[in-house]
LOVOZA-110242 format. One record per atom (N, C-alpha, C): atom name; y, x, z; chain; residue number from 1. Coordinates in Angstrom, 2 decimals. Each point is the difference from the previous one (the first is absolute). Layout:
<atoms>
ATOM  name       py       px       pz  chain  resi
ATOM    CA        Y        X        Z      A   NUM
...
</atoms>
This chain:
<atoms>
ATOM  name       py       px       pz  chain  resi
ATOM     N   -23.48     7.67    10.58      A     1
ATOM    CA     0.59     0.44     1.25      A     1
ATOM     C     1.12    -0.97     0.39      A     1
ATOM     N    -0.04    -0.60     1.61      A     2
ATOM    CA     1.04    -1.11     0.14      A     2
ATOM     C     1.00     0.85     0.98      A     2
ATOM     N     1.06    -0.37     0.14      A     3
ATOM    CA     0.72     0.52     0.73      A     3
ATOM     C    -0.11    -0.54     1.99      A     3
ATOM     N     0.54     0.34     0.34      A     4
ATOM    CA     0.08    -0.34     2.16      A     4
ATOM     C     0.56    -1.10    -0.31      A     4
ATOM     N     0.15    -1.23     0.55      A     5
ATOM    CA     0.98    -1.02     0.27      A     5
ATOM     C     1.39     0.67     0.09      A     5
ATOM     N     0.01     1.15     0.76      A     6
ATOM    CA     1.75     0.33     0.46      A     6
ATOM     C     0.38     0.34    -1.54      A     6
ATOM     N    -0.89     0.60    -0.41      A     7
ATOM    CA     0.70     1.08    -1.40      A     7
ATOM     C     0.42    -1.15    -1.25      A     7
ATOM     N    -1.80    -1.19    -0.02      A     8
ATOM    CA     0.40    -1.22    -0.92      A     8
ATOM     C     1.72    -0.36     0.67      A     8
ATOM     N    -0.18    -0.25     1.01      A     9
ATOM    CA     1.83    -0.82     0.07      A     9
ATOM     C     0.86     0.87    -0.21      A     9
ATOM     N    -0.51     1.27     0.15      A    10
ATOM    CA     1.78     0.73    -0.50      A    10
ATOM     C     0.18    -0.48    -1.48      A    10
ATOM     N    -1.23     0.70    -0.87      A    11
ATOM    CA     0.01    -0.11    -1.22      A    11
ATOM     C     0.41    -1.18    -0.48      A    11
ATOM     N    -0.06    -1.33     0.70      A    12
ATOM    CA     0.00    -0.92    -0.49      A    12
ATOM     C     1.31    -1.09    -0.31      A    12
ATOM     N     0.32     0.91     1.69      A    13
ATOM    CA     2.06     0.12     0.52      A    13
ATOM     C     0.47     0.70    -1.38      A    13
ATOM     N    -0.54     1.03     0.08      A    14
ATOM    CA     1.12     0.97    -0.97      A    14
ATOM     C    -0.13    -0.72    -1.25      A    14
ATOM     N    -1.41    -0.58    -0.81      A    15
ATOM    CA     0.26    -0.32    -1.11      A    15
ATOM     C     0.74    -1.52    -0.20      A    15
ATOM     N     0.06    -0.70     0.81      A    16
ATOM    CA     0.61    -1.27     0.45      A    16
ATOM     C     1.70     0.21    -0.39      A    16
ATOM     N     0.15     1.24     0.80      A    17
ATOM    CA     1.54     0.30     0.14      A    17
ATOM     C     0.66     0.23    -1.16      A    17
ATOM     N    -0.99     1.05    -0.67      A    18
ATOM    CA     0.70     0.70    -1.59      A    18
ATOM     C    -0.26    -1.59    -0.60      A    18
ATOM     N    -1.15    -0.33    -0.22      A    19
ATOM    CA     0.01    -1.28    -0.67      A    19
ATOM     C     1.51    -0.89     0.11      A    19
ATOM     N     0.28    -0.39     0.81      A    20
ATOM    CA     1.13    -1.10     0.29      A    20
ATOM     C     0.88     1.05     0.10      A    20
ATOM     N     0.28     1.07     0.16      A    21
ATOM    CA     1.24     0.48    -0.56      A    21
ATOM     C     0.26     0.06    -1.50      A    21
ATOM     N    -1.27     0.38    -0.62      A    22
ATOM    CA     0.69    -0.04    -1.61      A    22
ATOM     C     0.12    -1.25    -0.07      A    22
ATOM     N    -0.47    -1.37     0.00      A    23
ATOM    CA     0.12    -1.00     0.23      A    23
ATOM     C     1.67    -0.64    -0.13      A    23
ATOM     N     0.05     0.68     1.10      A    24
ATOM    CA     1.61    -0.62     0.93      A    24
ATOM     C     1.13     1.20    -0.71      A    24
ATOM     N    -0.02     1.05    -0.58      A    25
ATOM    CA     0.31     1.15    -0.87      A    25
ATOM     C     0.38    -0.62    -1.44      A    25
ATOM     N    -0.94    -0.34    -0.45      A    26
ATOM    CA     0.34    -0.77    -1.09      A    26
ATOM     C     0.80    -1.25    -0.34      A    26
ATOM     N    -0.40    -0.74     0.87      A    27
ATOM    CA     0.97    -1.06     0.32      A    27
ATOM     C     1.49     0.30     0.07      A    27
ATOM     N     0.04     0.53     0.94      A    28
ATOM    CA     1.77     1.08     0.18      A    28
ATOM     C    -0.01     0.41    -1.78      A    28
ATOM     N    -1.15     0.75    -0.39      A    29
ATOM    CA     0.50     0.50    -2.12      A    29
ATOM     C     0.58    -1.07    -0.15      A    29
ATOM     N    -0.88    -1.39    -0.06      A    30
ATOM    CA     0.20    -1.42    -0.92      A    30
ATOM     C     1.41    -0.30     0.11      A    30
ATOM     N     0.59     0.13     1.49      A    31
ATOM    CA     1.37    -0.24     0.44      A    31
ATOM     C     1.11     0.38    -0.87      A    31
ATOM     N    -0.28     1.63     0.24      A    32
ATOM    CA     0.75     0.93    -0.99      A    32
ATOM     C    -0.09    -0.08    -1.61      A    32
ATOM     N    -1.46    -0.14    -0.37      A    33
ATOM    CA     0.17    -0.38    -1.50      A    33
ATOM     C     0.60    -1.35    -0.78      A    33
ATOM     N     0.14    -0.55     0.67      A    34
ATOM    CA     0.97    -1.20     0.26      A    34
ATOM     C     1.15    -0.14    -0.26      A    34
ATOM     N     0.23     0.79     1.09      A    35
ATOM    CA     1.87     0.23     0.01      A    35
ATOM     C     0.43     0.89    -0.59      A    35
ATOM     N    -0.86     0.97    -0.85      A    36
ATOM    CA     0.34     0.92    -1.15      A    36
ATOM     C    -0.39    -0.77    -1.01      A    36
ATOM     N    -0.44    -1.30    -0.04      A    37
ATOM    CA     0.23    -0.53    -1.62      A    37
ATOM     C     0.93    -1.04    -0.15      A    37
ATOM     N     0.46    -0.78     1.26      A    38
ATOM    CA     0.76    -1.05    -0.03      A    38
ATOM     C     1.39     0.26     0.55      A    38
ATOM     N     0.35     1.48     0.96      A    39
ATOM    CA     1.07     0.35     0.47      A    39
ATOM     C     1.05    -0.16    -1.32      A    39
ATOM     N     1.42    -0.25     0.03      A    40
ATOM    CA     1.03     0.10    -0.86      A    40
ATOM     C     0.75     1.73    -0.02      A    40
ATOM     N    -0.30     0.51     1.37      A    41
ATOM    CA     0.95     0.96     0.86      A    41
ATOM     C    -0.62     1.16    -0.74      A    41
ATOM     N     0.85     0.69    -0.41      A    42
ATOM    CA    -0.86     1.26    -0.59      A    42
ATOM     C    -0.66     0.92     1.17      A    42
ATOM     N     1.28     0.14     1.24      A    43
ATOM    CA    -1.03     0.61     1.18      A    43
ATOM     C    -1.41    -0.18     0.40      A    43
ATOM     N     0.27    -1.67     0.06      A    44
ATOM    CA    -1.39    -0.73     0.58      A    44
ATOM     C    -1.27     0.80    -1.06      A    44
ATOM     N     0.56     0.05    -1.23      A    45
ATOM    CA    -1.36     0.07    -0.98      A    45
ATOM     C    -0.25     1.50     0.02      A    45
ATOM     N     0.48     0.79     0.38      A    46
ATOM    CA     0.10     1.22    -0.02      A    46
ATOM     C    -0.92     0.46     1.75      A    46
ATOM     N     0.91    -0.63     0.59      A    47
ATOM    CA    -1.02     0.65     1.60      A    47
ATOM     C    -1.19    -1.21    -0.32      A    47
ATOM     N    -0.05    -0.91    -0.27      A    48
ATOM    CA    -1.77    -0.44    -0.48      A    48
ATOM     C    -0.56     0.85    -0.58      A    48
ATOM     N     0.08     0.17    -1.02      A    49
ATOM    CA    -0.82     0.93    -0.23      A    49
ATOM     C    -0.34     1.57     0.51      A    49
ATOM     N     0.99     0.89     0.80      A    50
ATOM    CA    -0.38     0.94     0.06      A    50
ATOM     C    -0.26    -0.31     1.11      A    50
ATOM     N    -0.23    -1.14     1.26      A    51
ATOM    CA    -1.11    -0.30     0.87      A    51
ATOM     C    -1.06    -0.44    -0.49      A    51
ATOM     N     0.00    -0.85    -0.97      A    52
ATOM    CA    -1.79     0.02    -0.96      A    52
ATOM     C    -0.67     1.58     0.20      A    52
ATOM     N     0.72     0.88    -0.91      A    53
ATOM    CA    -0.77     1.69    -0.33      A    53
ATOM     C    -0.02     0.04     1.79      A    53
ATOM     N     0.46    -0.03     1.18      A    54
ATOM    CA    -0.42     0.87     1.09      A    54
ATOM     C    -0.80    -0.47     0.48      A    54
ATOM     N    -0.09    -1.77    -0.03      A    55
ATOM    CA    -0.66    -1.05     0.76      A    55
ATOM     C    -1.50     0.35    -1.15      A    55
ATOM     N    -0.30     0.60    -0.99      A    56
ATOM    CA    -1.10    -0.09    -1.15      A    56
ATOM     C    -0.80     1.14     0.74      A    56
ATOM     N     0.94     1.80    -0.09      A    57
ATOM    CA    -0.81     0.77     0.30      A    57
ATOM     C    -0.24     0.82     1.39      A    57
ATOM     N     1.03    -1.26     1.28      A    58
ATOM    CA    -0.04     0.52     0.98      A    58
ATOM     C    -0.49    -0.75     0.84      A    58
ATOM     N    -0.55    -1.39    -0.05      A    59
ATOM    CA    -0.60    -1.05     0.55      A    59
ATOM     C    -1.11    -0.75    -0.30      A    59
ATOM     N     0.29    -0.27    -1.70      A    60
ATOM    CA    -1.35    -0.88    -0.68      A    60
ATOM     C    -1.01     0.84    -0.18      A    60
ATOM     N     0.17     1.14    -0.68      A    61
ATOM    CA    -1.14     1.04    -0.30      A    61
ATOM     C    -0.60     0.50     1.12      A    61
ATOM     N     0.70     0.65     1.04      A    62
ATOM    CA    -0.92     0.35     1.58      A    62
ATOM     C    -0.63    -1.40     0.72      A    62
ATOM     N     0.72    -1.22    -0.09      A    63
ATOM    CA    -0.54    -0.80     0.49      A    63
ATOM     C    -1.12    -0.31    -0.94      A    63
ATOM     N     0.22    -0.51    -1.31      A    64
ATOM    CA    -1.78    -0.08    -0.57      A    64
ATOM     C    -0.68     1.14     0.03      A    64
ATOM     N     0.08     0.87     0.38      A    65
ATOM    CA    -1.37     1.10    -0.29      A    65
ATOM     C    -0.19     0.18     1.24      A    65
ATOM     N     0.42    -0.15     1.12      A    66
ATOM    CA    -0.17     0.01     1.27      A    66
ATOM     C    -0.57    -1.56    -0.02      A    66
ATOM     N    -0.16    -1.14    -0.37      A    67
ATOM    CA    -0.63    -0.92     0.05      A    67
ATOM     C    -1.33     0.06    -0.60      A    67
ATOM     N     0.07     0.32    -1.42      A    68
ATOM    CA    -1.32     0.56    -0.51      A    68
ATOM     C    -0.80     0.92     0.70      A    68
ATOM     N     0.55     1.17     0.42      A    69
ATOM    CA    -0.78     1.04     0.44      A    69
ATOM     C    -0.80    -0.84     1.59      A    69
ATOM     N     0.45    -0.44     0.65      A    70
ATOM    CA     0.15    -0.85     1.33      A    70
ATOM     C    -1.35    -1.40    -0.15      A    70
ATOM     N     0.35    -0.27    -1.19      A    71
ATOM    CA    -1.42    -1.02    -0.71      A    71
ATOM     C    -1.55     0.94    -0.37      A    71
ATOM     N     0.65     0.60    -0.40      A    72
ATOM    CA    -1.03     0.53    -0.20      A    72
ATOM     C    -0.75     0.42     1.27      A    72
ATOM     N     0.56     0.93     0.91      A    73
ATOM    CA    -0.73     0.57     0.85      A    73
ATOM     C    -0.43    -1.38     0.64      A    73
ATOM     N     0.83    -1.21     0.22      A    74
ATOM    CA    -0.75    -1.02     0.52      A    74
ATOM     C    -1.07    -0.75    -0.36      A    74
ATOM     N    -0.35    -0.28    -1.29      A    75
ATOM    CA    -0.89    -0.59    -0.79      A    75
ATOM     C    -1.39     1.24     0.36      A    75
ATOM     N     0.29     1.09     0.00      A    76
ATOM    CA    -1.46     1.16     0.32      A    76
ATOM     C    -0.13     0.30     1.00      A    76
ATOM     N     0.19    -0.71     0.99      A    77
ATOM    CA     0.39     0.82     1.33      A    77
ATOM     C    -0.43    -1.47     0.67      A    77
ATOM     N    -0.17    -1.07    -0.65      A    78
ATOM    CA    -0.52    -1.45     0.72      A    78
ATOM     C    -1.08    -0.28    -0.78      A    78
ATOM     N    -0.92    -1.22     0.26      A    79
ATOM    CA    -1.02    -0.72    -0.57      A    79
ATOM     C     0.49    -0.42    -0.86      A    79
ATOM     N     1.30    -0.46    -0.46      A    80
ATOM    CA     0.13    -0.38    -0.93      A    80
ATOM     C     0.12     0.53    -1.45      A    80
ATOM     N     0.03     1.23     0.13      A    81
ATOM    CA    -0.22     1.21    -1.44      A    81
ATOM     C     0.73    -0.59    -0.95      A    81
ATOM     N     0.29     0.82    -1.01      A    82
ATOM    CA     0.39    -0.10    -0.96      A    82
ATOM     C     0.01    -0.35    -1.27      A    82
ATOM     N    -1.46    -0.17    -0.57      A    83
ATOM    CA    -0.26    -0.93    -0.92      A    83
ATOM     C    -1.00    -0.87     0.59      A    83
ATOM     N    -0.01    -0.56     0.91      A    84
ATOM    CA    -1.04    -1.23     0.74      A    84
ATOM     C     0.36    -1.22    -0.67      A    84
ATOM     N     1.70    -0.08     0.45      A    85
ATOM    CA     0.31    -1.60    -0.35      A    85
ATOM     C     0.83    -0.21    -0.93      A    85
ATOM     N     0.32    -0.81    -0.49      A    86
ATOM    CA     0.75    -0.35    -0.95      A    86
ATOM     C     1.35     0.10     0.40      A    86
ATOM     N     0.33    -0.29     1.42      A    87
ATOM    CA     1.49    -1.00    -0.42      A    87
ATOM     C     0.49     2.15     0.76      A    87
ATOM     N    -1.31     0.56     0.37      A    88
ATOM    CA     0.66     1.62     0.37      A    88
ATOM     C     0.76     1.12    -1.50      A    88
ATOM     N    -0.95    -0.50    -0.91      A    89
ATOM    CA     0.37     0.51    -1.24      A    89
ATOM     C     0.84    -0.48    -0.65      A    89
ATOM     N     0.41    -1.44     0.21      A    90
ATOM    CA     1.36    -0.10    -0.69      A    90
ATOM     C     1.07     0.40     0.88      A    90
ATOM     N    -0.17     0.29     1.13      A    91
ATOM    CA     1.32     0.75     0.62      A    91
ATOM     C     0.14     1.58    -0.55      A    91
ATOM     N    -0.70     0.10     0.31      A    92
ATOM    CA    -0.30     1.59    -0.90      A    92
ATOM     C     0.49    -0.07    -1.14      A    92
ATOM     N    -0.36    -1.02    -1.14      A    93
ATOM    CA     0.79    -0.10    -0.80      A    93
ATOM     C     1.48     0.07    -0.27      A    93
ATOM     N     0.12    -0.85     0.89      A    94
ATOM    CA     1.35    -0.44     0.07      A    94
ATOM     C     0.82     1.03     0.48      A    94
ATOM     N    -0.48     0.53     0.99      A    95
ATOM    CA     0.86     0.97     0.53      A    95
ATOM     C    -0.05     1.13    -0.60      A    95
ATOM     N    -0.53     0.79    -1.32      A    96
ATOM    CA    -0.11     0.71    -0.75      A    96
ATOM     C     0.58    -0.07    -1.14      A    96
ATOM     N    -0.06    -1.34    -0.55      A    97
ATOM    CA     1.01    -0.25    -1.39      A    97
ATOM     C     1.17    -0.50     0.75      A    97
ATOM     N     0.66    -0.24     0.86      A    98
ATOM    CA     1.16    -0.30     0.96      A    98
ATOM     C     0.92     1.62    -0.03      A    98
ATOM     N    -1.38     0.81     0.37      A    99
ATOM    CA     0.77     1.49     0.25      A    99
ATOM     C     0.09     0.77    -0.95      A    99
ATOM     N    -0.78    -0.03    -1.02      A   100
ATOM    CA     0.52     0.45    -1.21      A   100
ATOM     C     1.11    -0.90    -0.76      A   100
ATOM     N    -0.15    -0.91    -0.20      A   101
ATOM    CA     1.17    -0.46    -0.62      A   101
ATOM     C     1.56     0.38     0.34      A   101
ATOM     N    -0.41     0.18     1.87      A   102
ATOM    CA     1.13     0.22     0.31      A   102
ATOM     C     0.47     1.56    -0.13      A   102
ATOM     N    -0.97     1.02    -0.17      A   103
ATOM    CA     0.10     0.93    -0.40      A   103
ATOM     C     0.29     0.08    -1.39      A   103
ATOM     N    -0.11    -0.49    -0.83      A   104
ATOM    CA     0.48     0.27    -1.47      A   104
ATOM     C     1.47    -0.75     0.42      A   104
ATOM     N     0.34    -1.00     0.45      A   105
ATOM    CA     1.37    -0.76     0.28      A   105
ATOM     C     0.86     0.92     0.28      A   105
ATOM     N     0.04     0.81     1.50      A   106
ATOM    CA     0.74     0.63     0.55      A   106
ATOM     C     0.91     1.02    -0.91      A   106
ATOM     N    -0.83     0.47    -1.30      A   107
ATOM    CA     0.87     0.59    -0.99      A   107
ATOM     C     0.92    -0.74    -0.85      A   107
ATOM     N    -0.16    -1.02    -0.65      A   108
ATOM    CA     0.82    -0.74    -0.27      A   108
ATOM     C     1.23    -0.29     0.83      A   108
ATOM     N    -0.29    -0.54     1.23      A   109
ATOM    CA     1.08     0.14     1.02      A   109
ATOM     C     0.76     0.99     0.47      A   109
ATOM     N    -0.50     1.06    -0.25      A   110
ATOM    CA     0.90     1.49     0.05      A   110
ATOM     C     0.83    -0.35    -1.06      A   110
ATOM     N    -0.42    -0.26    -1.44      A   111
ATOM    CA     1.30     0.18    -0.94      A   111
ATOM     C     0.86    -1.02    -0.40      A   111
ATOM     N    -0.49    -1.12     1.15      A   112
ATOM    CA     1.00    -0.97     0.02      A   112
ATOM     C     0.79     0.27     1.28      A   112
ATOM     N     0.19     0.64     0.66      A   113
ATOM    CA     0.23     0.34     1.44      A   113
ATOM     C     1.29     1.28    -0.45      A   113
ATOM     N    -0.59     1.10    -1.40      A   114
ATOM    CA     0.39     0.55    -0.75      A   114
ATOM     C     1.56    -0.77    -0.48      A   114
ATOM     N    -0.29    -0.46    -0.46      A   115
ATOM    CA     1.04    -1.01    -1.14      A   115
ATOM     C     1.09    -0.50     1.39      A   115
ATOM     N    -0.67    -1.20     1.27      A   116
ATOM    CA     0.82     0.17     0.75      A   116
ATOM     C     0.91     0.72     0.34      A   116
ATOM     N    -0.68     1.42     0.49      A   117
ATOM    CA     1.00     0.96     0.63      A   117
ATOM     C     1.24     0.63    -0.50      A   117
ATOM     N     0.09    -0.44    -1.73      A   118
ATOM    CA     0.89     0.57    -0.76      A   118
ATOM     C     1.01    -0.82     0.33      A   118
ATOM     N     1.06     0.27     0.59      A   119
ATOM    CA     1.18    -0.51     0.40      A   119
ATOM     C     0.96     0.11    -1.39      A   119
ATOM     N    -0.27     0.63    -0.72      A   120
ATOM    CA     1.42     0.43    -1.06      A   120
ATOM     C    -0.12    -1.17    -1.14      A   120
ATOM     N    -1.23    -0.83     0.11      A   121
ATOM    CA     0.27    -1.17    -0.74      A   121
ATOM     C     0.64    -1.17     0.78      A   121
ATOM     N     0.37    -0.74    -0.98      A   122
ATOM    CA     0.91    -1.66     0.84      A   122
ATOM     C    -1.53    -0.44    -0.18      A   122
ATOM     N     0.71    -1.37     1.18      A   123
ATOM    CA    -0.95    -0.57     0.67      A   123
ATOM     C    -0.62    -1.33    -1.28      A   123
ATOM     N     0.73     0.34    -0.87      A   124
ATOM    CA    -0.79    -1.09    -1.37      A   124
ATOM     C    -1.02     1.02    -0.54      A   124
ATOM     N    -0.36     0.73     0.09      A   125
ATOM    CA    -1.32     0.99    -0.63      A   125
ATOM     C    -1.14     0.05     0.77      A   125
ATOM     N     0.39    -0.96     1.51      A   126
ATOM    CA    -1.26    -0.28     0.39      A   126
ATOM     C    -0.91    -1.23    -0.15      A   126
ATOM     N     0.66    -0.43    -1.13      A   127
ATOM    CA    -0.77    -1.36    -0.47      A   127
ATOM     C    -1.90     0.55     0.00      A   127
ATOM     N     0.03     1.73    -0.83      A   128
ATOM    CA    -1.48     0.30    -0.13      A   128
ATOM     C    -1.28     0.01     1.37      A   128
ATOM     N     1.16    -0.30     0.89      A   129
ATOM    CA    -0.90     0.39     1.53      A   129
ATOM     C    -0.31    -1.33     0.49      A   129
ATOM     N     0.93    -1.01    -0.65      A   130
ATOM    CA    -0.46    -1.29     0.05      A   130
ATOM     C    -1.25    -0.23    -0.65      A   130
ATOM     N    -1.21     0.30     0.46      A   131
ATOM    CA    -1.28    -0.36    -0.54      A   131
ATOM     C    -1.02    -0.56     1.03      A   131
ATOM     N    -0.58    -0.98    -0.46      A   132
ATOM    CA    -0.52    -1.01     0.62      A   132
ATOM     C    -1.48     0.36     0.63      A   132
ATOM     N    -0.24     1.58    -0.60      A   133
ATOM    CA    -1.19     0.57     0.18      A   133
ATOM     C    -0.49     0.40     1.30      A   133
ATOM     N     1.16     0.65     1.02      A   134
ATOM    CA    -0.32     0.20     1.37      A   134
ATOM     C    -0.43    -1.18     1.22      A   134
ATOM     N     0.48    -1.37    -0.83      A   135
ATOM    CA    -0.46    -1.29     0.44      A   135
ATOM     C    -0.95     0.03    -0.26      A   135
ATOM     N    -0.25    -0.49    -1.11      A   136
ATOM    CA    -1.90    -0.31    -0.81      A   136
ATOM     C    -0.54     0.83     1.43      A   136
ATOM     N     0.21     1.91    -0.46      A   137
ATOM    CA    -1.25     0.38     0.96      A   137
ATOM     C     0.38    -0.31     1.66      A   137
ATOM     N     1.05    -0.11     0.32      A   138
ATOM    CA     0.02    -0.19     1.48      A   138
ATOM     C    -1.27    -1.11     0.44      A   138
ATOM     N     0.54    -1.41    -0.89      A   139
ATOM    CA    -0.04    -1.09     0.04      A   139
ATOM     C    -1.83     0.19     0.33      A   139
ATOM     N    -0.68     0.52    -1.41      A   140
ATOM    CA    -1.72     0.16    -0.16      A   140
ATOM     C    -0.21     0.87     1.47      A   140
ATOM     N     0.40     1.09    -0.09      A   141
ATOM    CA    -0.21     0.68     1.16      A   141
ATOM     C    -0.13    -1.04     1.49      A   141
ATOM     N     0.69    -0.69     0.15      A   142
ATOM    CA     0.41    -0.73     1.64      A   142
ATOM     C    -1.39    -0.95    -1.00      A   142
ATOM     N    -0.48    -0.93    -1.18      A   143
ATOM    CA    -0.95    -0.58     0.55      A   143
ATOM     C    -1.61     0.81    -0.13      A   143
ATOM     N     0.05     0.81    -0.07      A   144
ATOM    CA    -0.99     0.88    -0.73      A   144
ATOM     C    -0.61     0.43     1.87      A   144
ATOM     N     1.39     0.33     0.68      A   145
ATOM    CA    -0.76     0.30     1.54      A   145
ATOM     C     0.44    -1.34     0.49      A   145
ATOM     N     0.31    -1.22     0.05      A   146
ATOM    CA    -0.41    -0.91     0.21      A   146
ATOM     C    -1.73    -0.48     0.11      A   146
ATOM     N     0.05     0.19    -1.31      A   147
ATOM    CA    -1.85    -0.02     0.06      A   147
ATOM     C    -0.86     1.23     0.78      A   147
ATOM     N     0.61     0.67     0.10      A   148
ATOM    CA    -0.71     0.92     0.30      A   148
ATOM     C    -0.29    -0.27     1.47      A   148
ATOM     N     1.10    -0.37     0.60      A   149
ATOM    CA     0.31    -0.43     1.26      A   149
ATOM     C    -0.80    -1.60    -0.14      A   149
ATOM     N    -0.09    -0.79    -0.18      A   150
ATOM    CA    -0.73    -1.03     0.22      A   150
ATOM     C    -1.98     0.40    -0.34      A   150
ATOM     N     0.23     0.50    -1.26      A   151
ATOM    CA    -1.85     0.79     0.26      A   151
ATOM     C    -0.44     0.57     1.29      A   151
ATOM     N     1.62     0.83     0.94      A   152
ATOM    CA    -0.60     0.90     1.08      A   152
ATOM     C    -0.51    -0.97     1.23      A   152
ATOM     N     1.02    -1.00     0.13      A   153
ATOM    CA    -0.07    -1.30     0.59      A   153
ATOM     C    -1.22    -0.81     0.46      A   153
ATOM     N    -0.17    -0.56    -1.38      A   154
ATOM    CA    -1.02    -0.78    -0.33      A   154
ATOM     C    -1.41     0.39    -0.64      A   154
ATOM     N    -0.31     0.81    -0.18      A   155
ATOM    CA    -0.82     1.08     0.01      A   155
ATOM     C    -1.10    -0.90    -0.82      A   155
ATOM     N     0.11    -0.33    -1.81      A   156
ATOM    CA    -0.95    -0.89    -0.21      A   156
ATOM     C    -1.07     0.51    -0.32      A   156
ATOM     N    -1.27    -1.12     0.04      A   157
ATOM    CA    -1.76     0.51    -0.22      A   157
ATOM     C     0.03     0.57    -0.91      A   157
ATOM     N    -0.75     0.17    -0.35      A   158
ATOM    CA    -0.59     1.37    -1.04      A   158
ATOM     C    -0.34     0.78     0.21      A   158
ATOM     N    -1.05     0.82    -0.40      A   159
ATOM    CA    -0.53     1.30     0.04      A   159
ATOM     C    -0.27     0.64    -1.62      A   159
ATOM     N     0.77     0.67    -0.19      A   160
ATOM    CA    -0.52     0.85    -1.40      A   160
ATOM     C    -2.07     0.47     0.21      A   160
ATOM     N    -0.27     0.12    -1.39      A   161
ATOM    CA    -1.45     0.43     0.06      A   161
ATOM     C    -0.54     1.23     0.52      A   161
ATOM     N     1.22     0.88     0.58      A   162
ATOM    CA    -0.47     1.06     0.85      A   162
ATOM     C     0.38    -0.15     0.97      A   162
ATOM     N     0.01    -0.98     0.83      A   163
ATOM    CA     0.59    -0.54     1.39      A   163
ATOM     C    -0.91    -0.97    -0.01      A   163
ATOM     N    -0.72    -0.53    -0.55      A   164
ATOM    CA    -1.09    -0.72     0.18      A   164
ATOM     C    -1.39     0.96    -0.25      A   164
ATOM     N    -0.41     0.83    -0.37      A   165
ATOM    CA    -0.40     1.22    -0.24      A   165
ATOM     C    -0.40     0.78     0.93      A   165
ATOM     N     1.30     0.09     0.56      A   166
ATOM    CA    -0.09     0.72     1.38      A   166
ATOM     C    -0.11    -0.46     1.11      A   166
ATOM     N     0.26    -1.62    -0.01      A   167
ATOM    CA    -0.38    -0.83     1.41      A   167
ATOM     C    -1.53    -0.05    -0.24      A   167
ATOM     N    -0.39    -0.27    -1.18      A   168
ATOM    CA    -1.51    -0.21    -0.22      A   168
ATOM     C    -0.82     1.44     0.90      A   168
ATOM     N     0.39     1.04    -0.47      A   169
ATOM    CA    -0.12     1.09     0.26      A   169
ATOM     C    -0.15     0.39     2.15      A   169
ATOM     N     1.34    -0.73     0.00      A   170
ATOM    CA    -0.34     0.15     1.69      A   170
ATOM     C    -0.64    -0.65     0.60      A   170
ATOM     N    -0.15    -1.38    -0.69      A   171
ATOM    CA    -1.31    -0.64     1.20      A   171
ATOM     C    -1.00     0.47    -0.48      A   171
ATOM     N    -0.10     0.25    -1.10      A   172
ATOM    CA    -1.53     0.65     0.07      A   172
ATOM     C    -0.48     1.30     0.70      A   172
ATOM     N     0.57     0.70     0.40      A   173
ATOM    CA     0.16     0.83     0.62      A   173
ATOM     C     0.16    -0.23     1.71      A   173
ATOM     N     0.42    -0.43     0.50      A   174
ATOM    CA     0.42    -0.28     1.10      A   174
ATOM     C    -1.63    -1.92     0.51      A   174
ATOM     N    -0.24    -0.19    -0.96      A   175
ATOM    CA    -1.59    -0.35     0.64      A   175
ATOM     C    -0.78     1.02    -0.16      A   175
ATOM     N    -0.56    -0.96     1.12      A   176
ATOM    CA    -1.31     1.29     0.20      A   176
ATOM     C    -1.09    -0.02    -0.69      A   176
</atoms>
């Protein structure tokens, strides 16, 4: 079942949008995880991080699953389906181990967000929040939809064996 032209472009707007917002979302993390590992200021390291925890479960998480969910309906809802091509399934990929990861993350970042908020320690006990870890994943994350974003782009050949399967399938069908 394909979708109307009008409905393909909404779907295609909307998943475009969530896409490059987590995108451009994360980037803003990378910023912040940054300046919570290299800041001197105990403030600085302290509001970094407890904008990491809001920017994790009030922006990254609705924006990827609103990107995923948004792929999906687009990939079944066009000719291009969902296991046809190759470079469709590694977005799928990607955008699935992207959103879980970031779903197992977002807890970690609560109890570093945790540790932040405790004001009753001096600002030398936040050496532990100095961790290089919210980089690493920012960092994978921004190239992980990088690719994802250049696969959507450039859209390379391939057809998996049930996308060749099933093209086989329609011309034969469709001669007479």
């Amino acid at each position: 079942m394909t979708m109307t032209p009008r409905l393909r472009k909404f779907a295609l707007t909307a998943h475009v949008t969530f896409s490059v917002g987590w995108l451009g979302s994360v980037a803003g993390f990378l910023v912040l995880a940054v300046a919570g590992l290299t800041s001197q200021d105990a403030q600085m390291v302290r509001a970094a991080y407890l904008t990491m925890e809001l920017t994790g479960w009030f922006v990254l998480v609705p924006l990827a699953l609103a990107s995923l969910l948004t792929g999906l309906v687009q990939s079944l809802g066009t000719t291009w389906g969902l296991f046809r091509h190759y470079w469709v399934l590694a977005k799928l990929l990607i955008n699935v181990l992207a959103t879980i990861v970031l779903l197992m993350y977002t807890q970690t970042l609560s109890s570093l967000a945790g540790v932040a908020s405790d004001t009753t320690s001096p600002g030398d006990d936040l050496d532990g929040l100095r961790s290089p870890s919210p980089v690493l994943h920012a960092g994978a994350a921004v190239l992980l939809l990088l690719v994802a974003t250049a696969l959507a782009v450039y859209k390379p050949r391939g057809m998996t064996p049930y996308g060749r399967r099933r093209q086989h399938e329609h011309r034969t069908v469709s001669q007479p």
